[in-house]
Backbone as ProteinMPNN parsed JSONL, in Angstrom:
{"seq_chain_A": "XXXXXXXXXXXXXXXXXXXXXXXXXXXXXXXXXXXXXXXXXXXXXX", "coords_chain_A": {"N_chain_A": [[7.75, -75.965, 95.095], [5.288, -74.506, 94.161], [3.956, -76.514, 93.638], [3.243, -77.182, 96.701], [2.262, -74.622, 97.336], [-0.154, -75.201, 96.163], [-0.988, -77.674, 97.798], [-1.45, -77.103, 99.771], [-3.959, -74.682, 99.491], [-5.486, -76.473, 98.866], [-5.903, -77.824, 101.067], [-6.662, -75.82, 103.064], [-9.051, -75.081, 101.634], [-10.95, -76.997, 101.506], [-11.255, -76.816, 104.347], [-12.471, -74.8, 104.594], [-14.702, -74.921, 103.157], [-16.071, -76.736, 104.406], [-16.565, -75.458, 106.7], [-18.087, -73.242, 105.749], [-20.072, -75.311, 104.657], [-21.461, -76.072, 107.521], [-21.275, -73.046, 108.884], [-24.033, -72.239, 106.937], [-25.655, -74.066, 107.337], [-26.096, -73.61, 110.455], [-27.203, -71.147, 110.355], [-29.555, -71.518, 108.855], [-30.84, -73.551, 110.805], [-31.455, -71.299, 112.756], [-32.813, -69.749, 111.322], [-35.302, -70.787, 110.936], [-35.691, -71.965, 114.042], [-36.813, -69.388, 114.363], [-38.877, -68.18, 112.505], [-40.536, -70.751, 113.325], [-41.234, -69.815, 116.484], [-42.629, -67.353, 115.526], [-44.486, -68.416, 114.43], [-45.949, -70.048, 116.712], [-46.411, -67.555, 118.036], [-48.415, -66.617, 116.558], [-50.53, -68.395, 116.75], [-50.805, -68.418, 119.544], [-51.735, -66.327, 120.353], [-54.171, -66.021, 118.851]], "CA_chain_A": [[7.251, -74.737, 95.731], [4.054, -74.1, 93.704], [3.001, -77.565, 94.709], [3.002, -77.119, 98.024], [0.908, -73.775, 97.757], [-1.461, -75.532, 95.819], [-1.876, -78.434, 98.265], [-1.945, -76.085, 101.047], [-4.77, -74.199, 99.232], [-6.242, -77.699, 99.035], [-6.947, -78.049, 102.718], [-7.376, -74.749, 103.359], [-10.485, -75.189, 100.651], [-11.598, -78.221, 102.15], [-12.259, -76.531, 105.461], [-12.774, -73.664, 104.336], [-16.144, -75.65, 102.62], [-16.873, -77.532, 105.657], [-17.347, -74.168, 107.944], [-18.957, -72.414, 104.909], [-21.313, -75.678, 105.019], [-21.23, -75.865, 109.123], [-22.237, -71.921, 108.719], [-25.463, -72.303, 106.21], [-26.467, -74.823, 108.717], [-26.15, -73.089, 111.689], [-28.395, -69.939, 110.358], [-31.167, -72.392, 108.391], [-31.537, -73.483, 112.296], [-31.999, -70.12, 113.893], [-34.039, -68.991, 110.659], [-36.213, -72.316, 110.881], [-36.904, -71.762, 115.328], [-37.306, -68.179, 114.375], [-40.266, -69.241, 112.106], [-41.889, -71.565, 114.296], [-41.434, -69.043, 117.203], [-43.732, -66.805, 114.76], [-46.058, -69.305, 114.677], [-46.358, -70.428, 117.835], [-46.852, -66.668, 118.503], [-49.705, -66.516, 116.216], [-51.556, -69.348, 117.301], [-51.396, -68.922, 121.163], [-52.542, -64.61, 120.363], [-55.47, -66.381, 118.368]], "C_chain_A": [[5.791, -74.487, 95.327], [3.35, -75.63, 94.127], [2.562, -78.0, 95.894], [2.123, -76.172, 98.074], [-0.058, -74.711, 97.416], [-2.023, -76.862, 96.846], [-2.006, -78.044, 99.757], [-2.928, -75.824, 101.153], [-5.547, -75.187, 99.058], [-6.709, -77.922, 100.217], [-7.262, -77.111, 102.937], [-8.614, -74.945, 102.969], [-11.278, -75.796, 101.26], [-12.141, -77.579, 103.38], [-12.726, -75.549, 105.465], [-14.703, -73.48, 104.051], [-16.546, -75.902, 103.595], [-17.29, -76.751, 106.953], [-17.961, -73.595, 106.64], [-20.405, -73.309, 105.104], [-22.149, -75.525, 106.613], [-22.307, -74.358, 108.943], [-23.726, -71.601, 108.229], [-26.135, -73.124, 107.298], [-27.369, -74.41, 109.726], [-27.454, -71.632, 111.612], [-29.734, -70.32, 110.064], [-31.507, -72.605, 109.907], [-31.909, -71.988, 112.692], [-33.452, -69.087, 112.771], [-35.259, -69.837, 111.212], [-36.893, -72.076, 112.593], [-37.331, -70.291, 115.092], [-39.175, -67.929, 113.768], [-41.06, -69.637, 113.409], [-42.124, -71.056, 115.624], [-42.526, -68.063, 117.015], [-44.853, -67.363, 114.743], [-46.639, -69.296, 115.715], [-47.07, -69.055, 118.474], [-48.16, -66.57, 118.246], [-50.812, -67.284, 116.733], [-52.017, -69.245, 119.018], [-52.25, -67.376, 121.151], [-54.235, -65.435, 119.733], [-56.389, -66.883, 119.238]], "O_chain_A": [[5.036, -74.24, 96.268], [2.354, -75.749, 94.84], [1.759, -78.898, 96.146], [1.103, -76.426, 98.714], [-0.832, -75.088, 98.295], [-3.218, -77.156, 96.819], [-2.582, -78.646, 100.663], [-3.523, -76.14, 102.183], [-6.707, -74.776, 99.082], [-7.89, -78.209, 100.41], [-8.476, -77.112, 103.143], [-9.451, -75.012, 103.869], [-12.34, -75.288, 101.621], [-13.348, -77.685, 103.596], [-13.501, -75.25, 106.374], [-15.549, -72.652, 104.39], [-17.57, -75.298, 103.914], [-18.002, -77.111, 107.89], [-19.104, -73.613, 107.098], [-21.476, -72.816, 105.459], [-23.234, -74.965, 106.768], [-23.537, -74.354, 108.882], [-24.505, -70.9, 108.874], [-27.072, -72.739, 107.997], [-28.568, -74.579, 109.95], [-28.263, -71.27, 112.467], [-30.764, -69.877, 110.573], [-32.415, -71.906, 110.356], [-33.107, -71.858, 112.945], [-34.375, -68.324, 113.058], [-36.099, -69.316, 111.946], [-38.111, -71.993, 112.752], [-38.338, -69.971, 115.724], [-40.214, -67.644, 114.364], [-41.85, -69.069, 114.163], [-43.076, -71.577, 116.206], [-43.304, -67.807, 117.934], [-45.974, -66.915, 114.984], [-47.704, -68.702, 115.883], [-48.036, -69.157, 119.231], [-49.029, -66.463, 119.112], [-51.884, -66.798, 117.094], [-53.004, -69.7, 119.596], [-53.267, -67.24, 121.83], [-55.287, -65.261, 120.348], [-57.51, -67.197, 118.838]]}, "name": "protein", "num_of_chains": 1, "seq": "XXXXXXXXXXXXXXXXXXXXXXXXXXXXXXXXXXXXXXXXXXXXXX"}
């Protein structure tokens, strides 16, 4: 019984990680064109 939670809570974990990484990802992109959207602003106003 307790070994089954725990290798339950084992995959759970596992993807649990792999959308937590997936997630960081996904925002570094929208920070990252947000950025160079900034830029691009600055440079074409200049």
């Amino acid at each position: 019984m307790i070994c089954d939670k725990i290798n339950l809570f084992d995959k759970y974990y596992i993807f649990d990680l792999f959308g937590f990484i997936m997630f960081n990802l996904f925002i570094e992109t929208i920070i990252y064109y947000k950025i160079i959207n900034i830029i691009m602003i600055i440079l074409i106003n200049k």
